[in-house]
C-alpha positions as CSV (number, residue, x, y, z in Angstrom):
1,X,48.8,18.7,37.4
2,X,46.3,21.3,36.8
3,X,42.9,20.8,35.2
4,X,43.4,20.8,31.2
5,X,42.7,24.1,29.4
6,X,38.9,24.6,28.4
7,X,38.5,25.4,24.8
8,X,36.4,28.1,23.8
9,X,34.2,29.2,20.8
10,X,32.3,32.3,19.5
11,X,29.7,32.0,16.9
12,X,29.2,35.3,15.4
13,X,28.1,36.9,12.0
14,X,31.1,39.0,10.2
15,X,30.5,42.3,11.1
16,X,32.4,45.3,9.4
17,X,34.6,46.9,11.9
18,X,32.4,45.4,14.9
19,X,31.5,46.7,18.2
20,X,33.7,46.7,20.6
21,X,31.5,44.4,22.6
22,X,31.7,41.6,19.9
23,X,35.3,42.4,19.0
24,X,35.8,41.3,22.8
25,X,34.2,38.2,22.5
26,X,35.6,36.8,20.1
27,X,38.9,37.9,20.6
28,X,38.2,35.9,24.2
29,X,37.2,32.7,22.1
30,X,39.8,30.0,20.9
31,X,37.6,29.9,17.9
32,X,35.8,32.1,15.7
33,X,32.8,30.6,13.8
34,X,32.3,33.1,11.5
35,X,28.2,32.3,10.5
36,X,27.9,33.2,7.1
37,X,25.4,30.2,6.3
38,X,22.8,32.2,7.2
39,X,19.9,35.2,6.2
40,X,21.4,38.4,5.8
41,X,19.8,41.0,7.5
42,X,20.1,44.9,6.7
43,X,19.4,45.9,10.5
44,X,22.5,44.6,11.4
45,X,25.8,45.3,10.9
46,X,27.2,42.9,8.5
47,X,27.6,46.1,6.3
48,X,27.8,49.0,8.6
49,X,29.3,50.1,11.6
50,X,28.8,53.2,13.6
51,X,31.7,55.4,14.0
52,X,32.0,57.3,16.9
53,X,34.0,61.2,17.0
54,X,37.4,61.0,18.6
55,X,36.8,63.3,21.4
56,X,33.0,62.5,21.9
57,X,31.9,58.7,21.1
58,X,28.3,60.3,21.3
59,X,28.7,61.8,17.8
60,X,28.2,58.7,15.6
61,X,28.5,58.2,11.8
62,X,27.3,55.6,9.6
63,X,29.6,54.1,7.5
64,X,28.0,51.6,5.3
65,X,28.9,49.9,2.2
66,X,26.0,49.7,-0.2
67,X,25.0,45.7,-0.5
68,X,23.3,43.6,-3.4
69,X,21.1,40.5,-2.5
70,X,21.1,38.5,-6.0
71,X,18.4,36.7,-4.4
72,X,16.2,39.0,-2.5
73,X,15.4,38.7,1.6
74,X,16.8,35.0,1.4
75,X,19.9,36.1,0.3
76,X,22.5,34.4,2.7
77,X,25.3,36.2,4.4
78,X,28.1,34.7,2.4
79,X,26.4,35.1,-1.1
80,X,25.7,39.2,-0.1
81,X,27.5,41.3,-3.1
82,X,29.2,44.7,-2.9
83,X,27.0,46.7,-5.1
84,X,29.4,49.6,-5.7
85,X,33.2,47.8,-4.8
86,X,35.2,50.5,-5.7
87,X,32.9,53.6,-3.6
88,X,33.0,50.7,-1.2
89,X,36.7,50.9,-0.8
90,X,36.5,54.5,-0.7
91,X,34.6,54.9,2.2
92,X,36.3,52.3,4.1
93,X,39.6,53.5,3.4
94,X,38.4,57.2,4.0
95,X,35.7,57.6,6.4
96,X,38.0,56.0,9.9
97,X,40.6,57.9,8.6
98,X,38.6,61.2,8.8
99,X,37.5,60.0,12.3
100,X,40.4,59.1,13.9
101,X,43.9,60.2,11.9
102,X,44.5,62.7,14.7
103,X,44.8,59.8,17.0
104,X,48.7,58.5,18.0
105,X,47.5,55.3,17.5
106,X,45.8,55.6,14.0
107,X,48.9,54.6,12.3
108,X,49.0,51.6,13.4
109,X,45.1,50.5,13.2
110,X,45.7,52.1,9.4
111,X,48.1,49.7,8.0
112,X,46.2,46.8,9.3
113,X,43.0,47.9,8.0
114,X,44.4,48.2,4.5
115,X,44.1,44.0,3.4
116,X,40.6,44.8,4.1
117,X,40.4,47.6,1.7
118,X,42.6,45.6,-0.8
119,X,39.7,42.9,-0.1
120,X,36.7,44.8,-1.3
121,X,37.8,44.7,-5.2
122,X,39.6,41.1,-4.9
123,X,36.1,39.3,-3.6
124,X,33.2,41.4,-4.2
125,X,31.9,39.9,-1.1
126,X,30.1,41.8,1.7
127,X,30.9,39.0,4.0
128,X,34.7,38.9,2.8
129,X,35.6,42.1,3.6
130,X,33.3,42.9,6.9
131,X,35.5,39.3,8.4
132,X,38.7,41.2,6.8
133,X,38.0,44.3,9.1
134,X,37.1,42.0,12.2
135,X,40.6,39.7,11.2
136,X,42.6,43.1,11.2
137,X,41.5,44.7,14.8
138,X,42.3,40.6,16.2
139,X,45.5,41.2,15.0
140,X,46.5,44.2,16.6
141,X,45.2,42.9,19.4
142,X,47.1,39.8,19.0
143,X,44.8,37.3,19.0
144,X,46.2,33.9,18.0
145,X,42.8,32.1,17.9
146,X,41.8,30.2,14.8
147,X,38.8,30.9,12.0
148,X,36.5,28.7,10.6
149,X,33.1,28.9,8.6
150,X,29.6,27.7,9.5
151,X,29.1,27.1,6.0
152,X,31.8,24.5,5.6
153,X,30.5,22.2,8.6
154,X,27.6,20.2,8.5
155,X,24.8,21.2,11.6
156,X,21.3,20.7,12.3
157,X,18.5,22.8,11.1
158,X,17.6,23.8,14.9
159,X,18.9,27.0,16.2
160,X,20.3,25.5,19.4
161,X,21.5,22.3,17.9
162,X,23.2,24.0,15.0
163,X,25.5,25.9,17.7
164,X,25.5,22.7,19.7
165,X,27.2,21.3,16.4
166,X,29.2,23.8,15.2
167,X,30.9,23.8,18.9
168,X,31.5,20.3,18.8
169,X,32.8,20.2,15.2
170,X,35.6,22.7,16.3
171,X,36.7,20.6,19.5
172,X,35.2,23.2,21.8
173,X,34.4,22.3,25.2
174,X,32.8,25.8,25.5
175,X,30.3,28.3,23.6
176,X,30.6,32.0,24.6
177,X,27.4,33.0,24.2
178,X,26.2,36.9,24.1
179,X,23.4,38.5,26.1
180,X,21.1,38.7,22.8
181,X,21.3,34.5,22.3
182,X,20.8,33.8,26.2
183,X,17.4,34.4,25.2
184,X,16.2,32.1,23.0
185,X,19.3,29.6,23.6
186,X,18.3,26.1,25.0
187,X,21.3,25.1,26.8
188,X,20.2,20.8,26.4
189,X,21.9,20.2,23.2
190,X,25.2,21.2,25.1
191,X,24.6,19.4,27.6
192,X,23.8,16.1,25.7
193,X,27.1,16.9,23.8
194,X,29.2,17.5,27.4
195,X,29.5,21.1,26.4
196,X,29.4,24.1,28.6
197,X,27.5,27.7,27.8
198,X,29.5,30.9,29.5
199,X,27.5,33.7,29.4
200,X,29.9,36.7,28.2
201,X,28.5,40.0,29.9
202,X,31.4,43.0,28.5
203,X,30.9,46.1,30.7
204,X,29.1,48.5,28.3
205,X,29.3,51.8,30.3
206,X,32.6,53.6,31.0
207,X,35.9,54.0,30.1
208,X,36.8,52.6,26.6
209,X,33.5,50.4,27.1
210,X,31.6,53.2,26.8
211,X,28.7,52.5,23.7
212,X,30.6,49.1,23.3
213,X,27.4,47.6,21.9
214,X,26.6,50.5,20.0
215,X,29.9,51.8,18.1
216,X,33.1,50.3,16.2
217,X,35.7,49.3,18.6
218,X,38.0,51.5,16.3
219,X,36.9,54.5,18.7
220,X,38.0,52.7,22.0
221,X,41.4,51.2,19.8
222,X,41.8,55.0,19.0
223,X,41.0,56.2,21.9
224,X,43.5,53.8,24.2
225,X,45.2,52.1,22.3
226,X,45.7,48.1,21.6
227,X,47.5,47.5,24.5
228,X,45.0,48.9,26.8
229,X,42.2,47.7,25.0
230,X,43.6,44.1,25.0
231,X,44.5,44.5,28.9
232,X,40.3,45.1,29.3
233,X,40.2,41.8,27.4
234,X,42.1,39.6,29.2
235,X,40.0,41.2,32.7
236,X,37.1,39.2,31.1
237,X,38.5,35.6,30.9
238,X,36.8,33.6,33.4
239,X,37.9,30.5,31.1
240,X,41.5,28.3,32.3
């Protein structure tokens, strides 16, 4: 018999339509931990996403759905509002079509995009409908990995610890971490807790990973389609 299957987790804010580099992270994961427990922050892209041109992913595009923090900086990610839902749903319905409806493979990315739309006037939430977007590209892709919330689990005030914790309250064996929290991560906690730390390094230069940590992964999705784009995926897992 072969060593049993190691099970993997990805701790990641809910981004709206995320990069391409993130999308493949988490779409490597077992588990999503969608962090919503904590500070939102307007430099990133819980809100926004760049959109890249069809034919040139050097031509960018914001699209951003204007966000109200009911109580100022502190606001947490999960407790963001959608100041203007209905303009909201506008743009997000509107702007990737505009993008990318000249694309064979806009139809399908279309449909699944539309629960997403559908949530910006059910929730209200900034966080709802930025994990709606990120739900509907996993799809396509056919992840089969499960979601759960950092705000529904109970973790330790430290930054390592906390992701120590939320690992180990999933049944993880693994954290994926990116590049960004190899920096300040303090691999200990894991190890006191018999938990590994993969660093996950996604090309970020050619092909359909061209700008992956810059533009929405609808460009690349657009570009070569789901199958292609999950093929690139599975390349990555070092996990088994």
């Amino acid at each position: 018999m072969g060593a049993p299957a190691v099970r993997s987790c990805a701790i990641h804010q809910p981004n709206l339509l995320p990069r391409l580099s993130t999308l493949a992270k988490l779409c490597t994961a077992d588990v999503w931990v969608v962090l919503d427990d904590v500070q939102f922050a307007r430099r990133d892209y819980q809100h926004r996403a760049r959109l890249a041109g069809l034919h040139n992913p050097e031509e960018h595009q914001w699209l951003s759905v204007e966000t109200h923090l009911p109580y100022g900086r502190s606001t947490l990610i999960r407790d963001a509002r959608l100041a203007d839902p209905p303009r909201a749903a506008r743009r997000l319905s509107q702007l990737p079509a505009q993008h990318y409806r000249l694309s064979t493979h806009w139809p399908l990315l279309q449909a699944a995009l539309e629960p997403a739309v559908q949530a910006v006037t059910e929730t209200g939430r900034t966080a709802a409908v930025a994990e709606a977007t990120t739900r509907a590209l996993l799809n396509v892709l056919g992840w089969r990995g499960s979601i759960v919330h950092s705000s529904d689990l109970a973790t330790s005030l430290d930054r390592s610890e906390r992701l120590a914790d939320l690992t180990s309250a999933v049944g993880a064996d693994a954290y994926l971490c990116g590049t960004g929290g190899l920096r300040y991560l303090d691999r200990r906690p894991f190890s006191k807790r018999g938990l590994s730390v993969h660093a996950f390094r996604p090309p970020t230069a050619e092909g359909l990973w061209a700008s992956a940590a810059k533009i929405s992964a609808l460009w690349a999705l657009t570009t070569y389609g789901a199958s292609d784009v999950r093929a690139a995926f599975d390349e990555l897992l070092t996990l088994g």
